[in-house]
N, C-alpha and C positions, 0 to 999 in steps of 0.2 A: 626700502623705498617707502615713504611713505604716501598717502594717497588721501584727498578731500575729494569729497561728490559736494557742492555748491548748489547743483544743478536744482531748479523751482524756485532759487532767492533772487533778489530784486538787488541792485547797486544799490548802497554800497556795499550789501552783506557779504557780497563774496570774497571781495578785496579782504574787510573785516576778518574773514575767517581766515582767508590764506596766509595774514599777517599772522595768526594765532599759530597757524601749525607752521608757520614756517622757524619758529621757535625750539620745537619739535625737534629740526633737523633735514636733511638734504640726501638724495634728490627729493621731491616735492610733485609728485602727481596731483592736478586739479580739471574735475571733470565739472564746466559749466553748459548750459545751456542758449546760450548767445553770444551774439560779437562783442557785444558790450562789455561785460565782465572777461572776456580774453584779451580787452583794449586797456582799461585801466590797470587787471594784473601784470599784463608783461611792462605795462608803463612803469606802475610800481616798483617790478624786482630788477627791472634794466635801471633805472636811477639809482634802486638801494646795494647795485654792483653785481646780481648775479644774471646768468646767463640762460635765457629763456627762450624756449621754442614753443611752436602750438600744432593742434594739427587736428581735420576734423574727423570724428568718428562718429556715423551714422549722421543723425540729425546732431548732435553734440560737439564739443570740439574741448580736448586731451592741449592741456596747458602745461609744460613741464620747466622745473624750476630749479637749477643747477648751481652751484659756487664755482 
């Protein structure tokens, strides 16, 4: 599994990065730090076909990104 910490970047960077490692390979752990970037990533991987949950962990909130 692999795994991105986002968390301290500003939109779009995170998207940006998930797009990078999701190149990488699947599943796709992403730990951001706001609603924001858990709204436009699952937006992202739900239109580009894959299968995305989220869930929050402490102050944080665990994005996970599935085929």
């Amino acid at each position: 599994m692999n795994t991105l910490d986002a968390r301290g970047y500003s939109c779009p960077e995170p998207l940006i990065m998930t797009r990078a490692a999701l190149e990488k390979g699947l599943p796709l752990v992403v730990m951001v730090d706001s609603m924001t970037p858990v709204n436009n990533i699952s937006r992202y991987a739900a239109n580009a076909g894959y299968k995305v949950s989220h869930k929050a962990v402490g102050e944080d909130f665990e994005i996970t990104i599935e085929k």
